[in-house]
Structure formats: C-alpha cells, structure tokens
matplotlib code that plots the C-alpha trace (Angstrom):
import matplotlib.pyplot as plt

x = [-7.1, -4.1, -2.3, -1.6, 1.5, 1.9, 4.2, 3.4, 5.9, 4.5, 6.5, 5.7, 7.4, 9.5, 9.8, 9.5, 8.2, 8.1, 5.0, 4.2, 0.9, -0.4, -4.3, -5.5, -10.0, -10.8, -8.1, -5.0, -2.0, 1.0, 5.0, 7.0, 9.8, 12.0, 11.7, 14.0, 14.0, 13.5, 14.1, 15.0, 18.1, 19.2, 21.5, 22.6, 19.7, 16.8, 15.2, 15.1, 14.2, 16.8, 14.9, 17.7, 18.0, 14.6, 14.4, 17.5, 15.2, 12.7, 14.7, 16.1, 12.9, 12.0, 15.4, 14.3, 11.0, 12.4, 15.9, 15.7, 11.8, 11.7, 8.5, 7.8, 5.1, 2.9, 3.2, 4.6, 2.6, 4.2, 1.7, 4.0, 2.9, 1.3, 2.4, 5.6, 7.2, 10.2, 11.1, 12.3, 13.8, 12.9, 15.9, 14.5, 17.0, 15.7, 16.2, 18.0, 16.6, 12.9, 12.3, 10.4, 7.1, 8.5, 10.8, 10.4, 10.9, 7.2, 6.3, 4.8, 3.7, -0.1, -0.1, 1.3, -0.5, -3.8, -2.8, -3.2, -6.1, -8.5, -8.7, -12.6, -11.8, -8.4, -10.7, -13.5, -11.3, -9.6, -11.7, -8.6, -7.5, -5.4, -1.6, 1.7, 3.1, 0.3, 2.1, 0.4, 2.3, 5.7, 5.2, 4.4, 7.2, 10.0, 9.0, 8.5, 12.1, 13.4, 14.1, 17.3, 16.1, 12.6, 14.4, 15.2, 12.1, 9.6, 7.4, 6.7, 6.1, 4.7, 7.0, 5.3, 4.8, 8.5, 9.7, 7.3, 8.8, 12.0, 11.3, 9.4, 10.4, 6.8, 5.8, 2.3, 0.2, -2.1, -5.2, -5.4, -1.6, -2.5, -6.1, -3.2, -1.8, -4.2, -4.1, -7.3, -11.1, -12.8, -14.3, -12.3, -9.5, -8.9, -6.1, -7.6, -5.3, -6.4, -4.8, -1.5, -1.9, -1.4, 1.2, 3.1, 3.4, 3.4, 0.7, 3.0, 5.2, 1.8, 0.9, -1.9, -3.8, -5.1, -7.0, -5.6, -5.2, -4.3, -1.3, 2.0, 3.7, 6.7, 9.8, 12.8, 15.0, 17.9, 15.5, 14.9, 18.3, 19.7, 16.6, 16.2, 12.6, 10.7, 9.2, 6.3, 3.4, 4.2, 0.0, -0.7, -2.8, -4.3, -0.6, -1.3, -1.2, -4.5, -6.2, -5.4, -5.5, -9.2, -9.5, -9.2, -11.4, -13.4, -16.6, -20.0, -23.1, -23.9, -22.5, -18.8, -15.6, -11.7, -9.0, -5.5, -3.0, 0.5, 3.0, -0.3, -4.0, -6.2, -9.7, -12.7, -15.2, -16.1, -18.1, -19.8, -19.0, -17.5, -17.9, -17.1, -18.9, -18.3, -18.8, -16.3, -13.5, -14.2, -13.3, -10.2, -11.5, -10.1, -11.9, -9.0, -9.8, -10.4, -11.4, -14.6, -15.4, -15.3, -14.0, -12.3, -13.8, -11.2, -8.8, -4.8, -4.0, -0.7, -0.7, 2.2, 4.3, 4.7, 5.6, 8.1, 10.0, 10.0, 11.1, 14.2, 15.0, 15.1, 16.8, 19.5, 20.0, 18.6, 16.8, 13.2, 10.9, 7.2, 5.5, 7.9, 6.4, 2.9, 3.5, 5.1, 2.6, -0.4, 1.7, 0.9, -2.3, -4.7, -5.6, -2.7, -1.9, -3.2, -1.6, -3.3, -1.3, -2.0, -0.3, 2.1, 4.6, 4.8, 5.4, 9.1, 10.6, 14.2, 13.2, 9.4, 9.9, 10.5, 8.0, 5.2, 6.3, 6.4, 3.1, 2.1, 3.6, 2.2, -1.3, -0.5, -0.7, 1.1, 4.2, 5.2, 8.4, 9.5, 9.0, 5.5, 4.4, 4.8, 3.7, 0.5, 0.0, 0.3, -1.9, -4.9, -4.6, -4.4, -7.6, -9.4, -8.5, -10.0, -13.2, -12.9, -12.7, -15.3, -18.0, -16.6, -17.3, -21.4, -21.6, -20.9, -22.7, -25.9, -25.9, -24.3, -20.8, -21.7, -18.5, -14.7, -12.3, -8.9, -6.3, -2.8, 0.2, -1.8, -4.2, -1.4, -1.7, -4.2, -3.9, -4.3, -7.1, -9.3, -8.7, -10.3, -13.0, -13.4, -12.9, -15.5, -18.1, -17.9, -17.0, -13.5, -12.8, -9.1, -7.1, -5.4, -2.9, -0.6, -3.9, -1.9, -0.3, -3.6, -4.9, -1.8, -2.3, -6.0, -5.5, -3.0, -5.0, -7.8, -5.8, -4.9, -8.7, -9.1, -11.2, -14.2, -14.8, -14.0, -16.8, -15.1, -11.9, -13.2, -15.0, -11.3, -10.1, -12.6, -12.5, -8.8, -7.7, -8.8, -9.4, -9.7, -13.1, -12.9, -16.2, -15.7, -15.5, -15.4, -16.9, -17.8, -15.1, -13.7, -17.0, -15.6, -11.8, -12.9, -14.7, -11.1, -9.4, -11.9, -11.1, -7.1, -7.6, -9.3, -7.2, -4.0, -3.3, -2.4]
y = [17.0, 18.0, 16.2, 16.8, 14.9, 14.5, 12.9, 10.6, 9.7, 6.6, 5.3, 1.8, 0.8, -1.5, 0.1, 3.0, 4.4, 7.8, 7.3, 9.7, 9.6, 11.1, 12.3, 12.5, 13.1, 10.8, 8.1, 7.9, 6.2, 5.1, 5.1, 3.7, 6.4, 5.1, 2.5, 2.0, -0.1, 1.7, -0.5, 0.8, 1.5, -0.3, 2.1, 1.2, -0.8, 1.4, 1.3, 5.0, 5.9, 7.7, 10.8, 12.1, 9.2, 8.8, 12.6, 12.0, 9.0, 11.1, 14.0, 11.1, 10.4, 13.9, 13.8, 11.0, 12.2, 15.4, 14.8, 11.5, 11.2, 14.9, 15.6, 18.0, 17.4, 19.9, 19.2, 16.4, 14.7, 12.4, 9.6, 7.5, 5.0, 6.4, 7.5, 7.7, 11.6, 14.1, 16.7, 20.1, 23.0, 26.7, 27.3, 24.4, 21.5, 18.1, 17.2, 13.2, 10.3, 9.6, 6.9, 4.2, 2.9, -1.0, 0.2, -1.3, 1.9, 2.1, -1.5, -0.9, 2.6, 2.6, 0.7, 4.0, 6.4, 4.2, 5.1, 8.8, 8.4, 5.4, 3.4, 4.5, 8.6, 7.9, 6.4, 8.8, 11.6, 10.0, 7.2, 5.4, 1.6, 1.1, 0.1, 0.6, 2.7, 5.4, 8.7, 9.8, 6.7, 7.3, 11.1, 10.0, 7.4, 9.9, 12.6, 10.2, 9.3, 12.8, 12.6, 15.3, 16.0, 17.4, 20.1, 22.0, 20.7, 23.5, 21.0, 17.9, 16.9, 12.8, 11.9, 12.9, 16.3, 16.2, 15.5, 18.2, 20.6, 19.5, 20.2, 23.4, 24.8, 25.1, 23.5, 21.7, 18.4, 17.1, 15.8, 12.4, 11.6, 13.0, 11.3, 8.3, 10.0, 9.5, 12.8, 14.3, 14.6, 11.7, 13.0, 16.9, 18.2, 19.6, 18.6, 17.1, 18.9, 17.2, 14.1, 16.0, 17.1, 13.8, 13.2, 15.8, 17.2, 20.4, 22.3, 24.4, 21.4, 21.2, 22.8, 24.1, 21.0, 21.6, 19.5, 16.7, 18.9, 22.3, 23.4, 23.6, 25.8, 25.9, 23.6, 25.6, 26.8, 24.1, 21.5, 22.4, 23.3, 19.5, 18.0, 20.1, 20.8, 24.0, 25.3, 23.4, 23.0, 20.5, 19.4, 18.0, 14.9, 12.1, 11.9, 8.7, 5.8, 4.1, 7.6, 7.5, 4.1, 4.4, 7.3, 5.3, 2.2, 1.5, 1.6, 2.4, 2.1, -0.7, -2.1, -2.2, -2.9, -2.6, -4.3, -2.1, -5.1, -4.5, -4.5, -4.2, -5.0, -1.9, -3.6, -1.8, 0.7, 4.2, 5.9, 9.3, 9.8, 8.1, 5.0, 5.6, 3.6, 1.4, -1.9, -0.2, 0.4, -3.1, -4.5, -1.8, 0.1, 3.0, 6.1, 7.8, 10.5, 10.2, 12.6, 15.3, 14.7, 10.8, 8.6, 5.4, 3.2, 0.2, -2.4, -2.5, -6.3, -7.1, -8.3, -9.9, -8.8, -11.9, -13.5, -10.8, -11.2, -14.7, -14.2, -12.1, -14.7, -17.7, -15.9, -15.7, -19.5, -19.0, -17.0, -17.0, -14.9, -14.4, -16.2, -19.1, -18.7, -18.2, -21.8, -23.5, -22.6, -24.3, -27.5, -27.8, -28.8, -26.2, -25.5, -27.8, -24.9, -21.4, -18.1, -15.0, -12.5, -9.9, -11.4, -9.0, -11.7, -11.1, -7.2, -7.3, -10.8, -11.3, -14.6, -14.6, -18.6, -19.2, -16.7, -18.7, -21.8, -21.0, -20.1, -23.4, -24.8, -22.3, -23.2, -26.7, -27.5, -29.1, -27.2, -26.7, -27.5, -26.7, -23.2, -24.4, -25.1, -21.9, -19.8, -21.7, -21.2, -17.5, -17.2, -19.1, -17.2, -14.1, -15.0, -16.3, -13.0, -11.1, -12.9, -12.2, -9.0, -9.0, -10.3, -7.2, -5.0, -6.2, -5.9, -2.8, -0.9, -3.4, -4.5, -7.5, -6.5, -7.4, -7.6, -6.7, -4.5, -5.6, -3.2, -2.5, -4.7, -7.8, -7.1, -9.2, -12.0, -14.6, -17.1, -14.9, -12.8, -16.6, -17.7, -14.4, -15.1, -18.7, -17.2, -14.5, -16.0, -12.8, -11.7, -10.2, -7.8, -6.7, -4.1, -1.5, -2.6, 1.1, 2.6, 4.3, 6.1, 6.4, 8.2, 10.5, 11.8, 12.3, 14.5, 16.5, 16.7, 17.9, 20.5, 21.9, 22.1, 19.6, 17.4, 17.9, 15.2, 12.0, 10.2, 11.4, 10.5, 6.5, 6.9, 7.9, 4.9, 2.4, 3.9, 3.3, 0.2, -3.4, -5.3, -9.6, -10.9, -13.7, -15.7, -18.0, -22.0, -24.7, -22.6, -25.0, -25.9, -22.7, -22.2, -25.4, -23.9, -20.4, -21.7, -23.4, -20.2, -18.5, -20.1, -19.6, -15.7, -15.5, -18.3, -15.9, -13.5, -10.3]
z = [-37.9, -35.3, -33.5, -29.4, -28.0, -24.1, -22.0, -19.2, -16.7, -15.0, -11.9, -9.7, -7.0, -8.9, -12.7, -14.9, -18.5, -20.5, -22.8, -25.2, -25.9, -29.3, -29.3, -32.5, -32.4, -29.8, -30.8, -28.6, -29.5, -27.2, -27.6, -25.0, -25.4, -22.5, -19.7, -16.5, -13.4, -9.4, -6.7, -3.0, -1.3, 1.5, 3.1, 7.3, 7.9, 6.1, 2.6, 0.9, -3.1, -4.9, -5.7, -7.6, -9.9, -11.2, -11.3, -13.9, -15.9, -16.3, -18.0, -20.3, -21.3, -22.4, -23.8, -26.5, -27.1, -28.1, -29.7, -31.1, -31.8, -32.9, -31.2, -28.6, -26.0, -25.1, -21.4, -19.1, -16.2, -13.6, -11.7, -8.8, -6.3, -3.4, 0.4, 0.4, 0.7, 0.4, 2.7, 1.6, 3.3, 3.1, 0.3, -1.6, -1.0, -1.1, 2.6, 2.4, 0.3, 0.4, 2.9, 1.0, 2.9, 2.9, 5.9, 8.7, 11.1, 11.4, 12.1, 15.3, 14.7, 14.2, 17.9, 19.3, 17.3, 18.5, 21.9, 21.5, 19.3, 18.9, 15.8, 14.8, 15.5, 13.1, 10.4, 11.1, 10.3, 7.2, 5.9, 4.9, 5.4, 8.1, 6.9, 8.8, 5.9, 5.5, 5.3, 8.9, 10.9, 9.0, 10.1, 13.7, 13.5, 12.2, 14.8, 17.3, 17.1, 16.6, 12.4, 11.7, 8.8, 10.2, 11.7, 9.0, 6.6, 5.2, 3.2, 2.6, -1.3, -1.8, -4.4, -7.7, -6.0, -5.3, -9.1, -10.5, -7.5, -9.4, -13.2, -12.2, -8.7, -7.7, -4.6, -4.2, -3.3, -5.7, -4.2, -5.4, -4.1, -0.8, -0.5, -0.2, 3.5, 6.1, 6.6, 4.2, 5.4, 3.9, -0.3, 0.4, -0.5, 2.7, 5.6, 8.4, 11.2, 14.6, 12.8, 12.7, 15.9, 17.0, 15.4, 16.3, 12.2, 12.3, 9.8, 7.7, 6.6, 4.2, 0.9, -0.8, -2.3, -6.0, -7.7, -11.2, -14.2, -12.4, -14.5, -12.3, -14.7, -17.5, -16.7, -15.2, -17.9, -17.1, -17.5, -21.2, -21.6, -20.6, -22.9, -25.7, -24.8, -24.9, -21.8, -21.5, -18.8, -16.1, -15.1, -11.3, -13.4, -11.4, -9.5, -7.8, -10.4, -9.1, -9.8, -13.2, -14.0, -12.9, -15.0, -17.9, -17.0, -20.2, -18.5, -19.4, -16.8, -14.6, -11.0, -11.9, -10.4, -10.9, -10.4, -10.8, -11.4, -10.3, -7.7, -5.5, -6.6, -6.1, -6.2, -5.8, -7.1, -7.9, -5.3, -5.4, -2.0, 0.8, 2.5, 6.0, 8.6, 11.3, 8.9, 6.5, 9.5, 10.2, 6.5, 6.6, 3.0, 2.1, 0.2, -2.0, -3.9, -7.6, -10.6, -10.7, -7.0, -7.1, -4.3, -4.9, -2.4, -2.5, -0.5, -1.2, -1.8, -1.6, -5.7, -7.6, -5.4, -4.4, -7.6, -8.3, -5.0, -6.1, -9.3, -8.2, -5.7, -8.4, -10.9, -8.9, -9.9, -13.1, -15.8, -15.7, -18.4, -16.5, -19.6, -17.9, -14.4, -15.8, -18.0, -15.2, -12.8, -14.8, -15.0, -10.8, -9.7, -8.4, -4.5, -2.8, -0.8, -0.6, 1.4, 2.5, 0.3, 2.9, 5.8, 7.4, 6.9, 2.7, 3.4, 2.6, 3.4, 2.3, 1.2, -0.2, -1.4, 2.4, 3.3, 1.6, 2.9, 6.0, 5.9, 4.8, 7.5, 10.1, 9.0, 8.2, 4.9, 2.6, 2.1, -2.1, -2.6, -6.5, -8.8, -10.2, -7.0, -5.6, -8.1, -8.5, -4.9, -5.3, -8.4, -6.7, -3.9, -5.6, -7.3, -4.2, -2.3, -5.2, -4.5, -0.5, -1.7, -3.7, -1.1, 1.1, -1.8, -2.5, 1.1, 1.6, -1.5, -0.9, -4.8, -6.8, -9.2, -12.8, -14.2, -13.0, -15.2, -14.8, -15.6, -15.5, -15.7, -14.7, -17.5, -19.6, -17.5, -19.4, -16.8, -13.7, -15.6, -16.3, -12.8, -11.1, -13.3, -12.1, -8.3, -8.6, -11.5, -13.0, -16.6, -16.4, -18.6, -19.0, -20.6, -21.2, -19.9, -19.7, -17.9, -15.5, -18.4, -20.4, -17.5, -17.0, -20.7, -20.8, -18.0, -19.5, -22.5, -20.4, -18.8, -22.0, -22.7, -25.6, -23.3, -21.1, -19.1, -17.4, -19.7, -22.9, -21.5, -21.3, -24.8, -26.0, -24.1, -25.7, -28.9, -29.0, -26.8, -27.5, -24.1, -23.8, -21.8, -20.3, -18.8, -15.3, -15.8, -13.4, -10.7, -8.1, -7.9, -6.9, -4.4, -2.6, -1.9, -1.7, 2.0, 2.4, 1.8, 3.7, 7.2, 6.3, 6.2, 9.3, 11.1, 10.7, 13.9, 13.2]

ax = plt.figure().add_subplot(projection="3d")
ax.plot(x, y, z, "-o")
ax.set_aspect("equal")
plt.show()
C-alpha cells in the first residue's frame, strides 16, 4: 500500500509547527518536523506580526522534511489564527508588518462603525460575533485614520493567504479564513460589499474567494531552491485553524459539540446553515464558515490565554513547566474566586496576575494572592464559562448537547478537561490534540483526490488517534457556583 506525505504548517497566535503527516489507507501518522515560537512586535506603541519571519520558519520546516528527513511532501498547506491581514501592492510587495488584532488602535472602533450602521443590520449582513478586532473594524479603524500604507495597497491577504501568496506568488482568500472578517454573507462565499461601504474599504483591495482544498499552485522556483523541495502544490485547506481543527472532530451522529482548546476556546457546533437571528445577535455567536457547505455556529472565549500571560509573567521570577501550574493549581481550593475570562479587561493586559485580581476586587471577592490561587481561579472559570456557553448553545438549536469533543492544545490538559465535565455534566471527550494539523493534512490529501469526504476524513481521524473520556463528578456542586458565576458575568459593564 503507498504512502502520501503532506506538510501542515500550523500557526497560533503564540507558537508554531511543521507536521508531516504520513497517510497510509485510512491510518495517519504525525512527525513534528519543526516547532518555533510567534509572539507580536511592539514597535512605537503598536503590536505587528513579523510576516517575514514566520514566512522564513516555515521554509525551515520544509527544509528538514526534505533534507534531513529525506521525504518529500506532496504538497504544503498553511492553517493561522484568524482576522488579522497583510496588505500588498500592485508589484507584489508586502506593504509593512501585519498589524496583529491585540492592538489597541481599534478599541473604540465598533462604537463608530455602529454609528454609520446599526448593530442588527452589521450582524444581519455578516452573522459574525461582535469583537473589536474583526478584520471589518481594523479596516474601518486604519482608513478612518488615514493608514500610509492603504495608499499604495492592491490586496489584502489574511495572513495564511499572505504566506501561500509568498511560497507561490498567487494571490487569493480562502473562504474559511475570510468567514473570520466580518465581511462575508452569512453560509456564502461571497463579499458582502455594503459592509465595505461603510467602512470606507474599497472593493478591489478583495480577491477571488475559493473554497479549502482548491490547489494554489507549485511553489516559486526560489522556494525549492532554498529547501531542496520539488515544486509541489501549495492547497488553500481549511486556512483558519478552527476550520480544520473541526474538520477532524472524531465524531459520529448525535447532538454534539466542540471545544477548540488553545490560545482561545472555539466552543460550539456544526450547523448546516446559519444561525442568524435576533436571539443569536443578542448572545454575540458567530457563523464561520466550515468544510462542504457547513457553518460553524460558535462563541470565541478568551481560553488559556490567561494562564499563559500568567505564566510568562511568573517566569520572569522563575521557571514554571505547565504540568507545574496544572499540579499547583489543584493544591487551592475550588470556587474562592471566579473571573469572567471574557472581560475586555483580560484582552491584552501588561500584567494578567494584576488583571485578575483586580477583578476580584472590582466585583468584591476575595482577592488570590499566590501562583495556585490564581490559576485555579482561571481553570474554574474557564470551566464554568464553558457551561455559560453551553446553556447559550441548547438554547439556541432547541435540543440538549450529549457529549463535548475537546480538541486541540487543551485536549492535554487532564485537569481542565475533568473540570468542564464537572461544569457541564456532560461526557467530555478529548483528543487529538494536533487537530488543527490533522485537519490541514486531510485536506491536502483530499485535494490531491485520495479522499472524498469530510466523513472519511473523521473515520481516518478515529481510526488513527486515541482520545481520553472523561465522565462529570461532584456536579452539584458545580450547579451551586455555576449560579455564583452566573451573576458575576452579567454584573460586569461592558
């Protein structure tokens, strides 16, 4: 039986990976060939990506697979964190850094665009939550005050766009990436173009929108000659991570949810169409678009985030492993103090410790004062904000969830993974944990033709990756400070 190689180039907001993924029948296996850190750029007061850099990872990565592993992929795929956007001018220059969507420049910018157009036509139009970053307020926030660089932009390329415009010269938005803008008719792959109207955006700075596994084309010629690599097909997979990590849920039938666990927690479910009413607007869901026609219908919680600000803040003094926050955390006693980790205040604090205290304060409880404290503050809430969620979720689809699928980073978390449990008295099922890379490949290898579908891509996925269930205890307990919690979220002022 042959053997197809692909590589997946897998990009969060805070980290990296190359993973070659090796499909042999209908079992996958995974290499990590190369891993590398991204963090922003604070450069005179504003927060850009370096493009250029992890452009430069991600040839190192094909560099290893290629040269040091000996194997050559039969195409590359790149999946990135959502909104955020390059500008490129007619000659095809990369016009500055990438702002990054933590920046505060469009902190008050959904207030103005509101002005100009009313908060239920925006989401009629879009069907997408409503957060400052959205790719339609940093537009309206960057013409709005006159960007330089707009003047001379021909197109804008969301960032996995922009790196396969750079290993293949061929400039276009992938759907799922650009279900992320704001700026999409709610289930189409079509622009909506009163929204940039508004805005002041002007129509040709967008491409043509293909659909996840359209085949790009072959990587430019100094591409494979600085890796070694033949010229293989660049696919537009599920470009947005969520897309693909959703693509490889190992689900079968029944009322399920997910949970995407990383930087942010992507809870929700897969729709066959969207969700756009007046109820919806008023929860703030979003309807992305996902694989064969699918919408995911879901809510961006601000995730572990929080713990990973905290953790670069305390290793500062010292040098924390997370299986040491995890441990240290269960040594504090549950529901002292609970945050909403969606308050504008944890966005981008330059102390998140502080942050979370503060909050304690501001809704007066008891403030935690060491490590253990803190993190177990943030773990609880975590949980108890999946199960807010959750109650949104049921609400709006008229049915009960049978079971959540965690995946993703936070899959690896035991303790995290029990406690939603507890929280929602649901089975939690969790794993893979790469599913954002899982996803990536099985797209590629359905581009090349050697799979048909999105249900034989999750048989692959359950065929080949064991996942960890875990069953809720001590659940009244939970009921009792879930109502606590409860009146905290909807004490906070926007």
């Amino acid at each position: 039986m042959n053997v197809h190689h692909f590589l997946a180039f897998d990009l969060g907001a805070s980290s990296g990976r190359a993973m070659l993924g090796s499909l042999e029948g209908d079992k996958l296996t995974l290499t990590e060939v190369h891993r590398f850190n991204n963090q922003m750029l604070l450069l005179h007061g504003h927060y850009f990506w370096n493009i250029f850099s992890l452009f430069c990872e991600l040839k190192t990565g094909l560099t290893k697979c290629v040269r040091e592993l000996n194997i050559q992929p039969e195409s590359i795929g790149i999946d990135t964190w959502g909104v955020d956007y390059c500008l490129v001018t007619a000659d095809g220059h990369i016009a500055g850094l990438p702002f990054a969507y933590r920046d505060g420049r469009t902190d008050n910018s959904m207030e103005r665009f509101f002005s100009l157009l009313s908060k239920k036509e925006t989401y009629e139009l879009s069907g997408i939550q409503f957060m400052q970053f959205n790719t339609l307020f940093q537009l309206f926030s960057a013409y709005q005050s006159r960007l330089e660089t707009l003047k001379i932009a021909d197109s804008m390329l969301f960032t996995p766009d922009a790196l396969n415009f750079l290993f293949t010269g061929i400039r276009k938005n992938e759907y799922t990436i650009a279900s992320t803008s704001q700026m999409l008719k709610p289930g189409k792959a079509e622009w909506e173009y009163r929204l940039f109207d508004v805005a002041g955006i002007p129509h040709d700075l967008a491409e043509e929108i293909i659909l996840p596994g359209n085949i790009l084309g072959p990587l430019l010629p100094e591409v494979c000659s600085e890796t070694g690599s033949d010229p293989i097909p660049c696919i537009a997979v599920a470009s947005h991570d969520t897309a693909s990590a959703v693509a490889s849920v190992p689900a079968e039938e029944g009322n399920w949810a997910y949970i995407s666990s990383g930087t942010w927690s992507l809870m929700g479910i897969e729709s066959p169409v969207p969700l756009v009413t007046e109820e919806m607007l008023a929860l703030n869901f979003t309807n992305e678009g996902g694989i064969d026609g699918t919408t995911r219908f879901l809510k961006n919680i601000m995730g572990l985030w929080l713990i990973q600000e905290c953790k670069r803040k305390w290793d500062a003094g010292t040098t924390l492993s997370w299986s040491d926050i995890v441990e240290m955390s269960k040594t504090a006693p549950p529901f002292i103090s609970l945050v909403d980790p969606d308050d504008h205040t944890f966005l981008n604090p330059p102390d998140m410790p502080e942050a979370i205290r503060e909050f304690c304060r501001k809704t007066e409880q008891p403030v935690p004062a060491t490590m253990a404290a803190i993190s177990r503050c943030i773990y609880d809430s975590l949980a108890l904000k999946y199960k807010y969620t959750l109650d949104q979720i049921e609400k709006a689809i008229k049915k009960p969830v049978e079971k959540i699928h965690i995946i993703g980073g936070g899959a690896n978390n035991r303790f995290l993974c029990q406690l939603t449990a507890n929280a929602t008295g649901l089975p939690v099922i969790a794993g893979p944990v790469e599913a954002t890379a899982i996803g990536n490949i099985l797209m590629q290898a359905r581009g090349l033709g050697y799979i048909d579908s999105l249900r034989e891509m999750r048989q692959i996925v359950s065929s080949s990756f064991a996942n960890i269930q875990y069953l809720p205890s001590g659940v009244r307990d939970w009921q009792e400070t879930y109502l606590r919690f409860k009146l905290i979220v909807q004490s906070i002022k926007p």
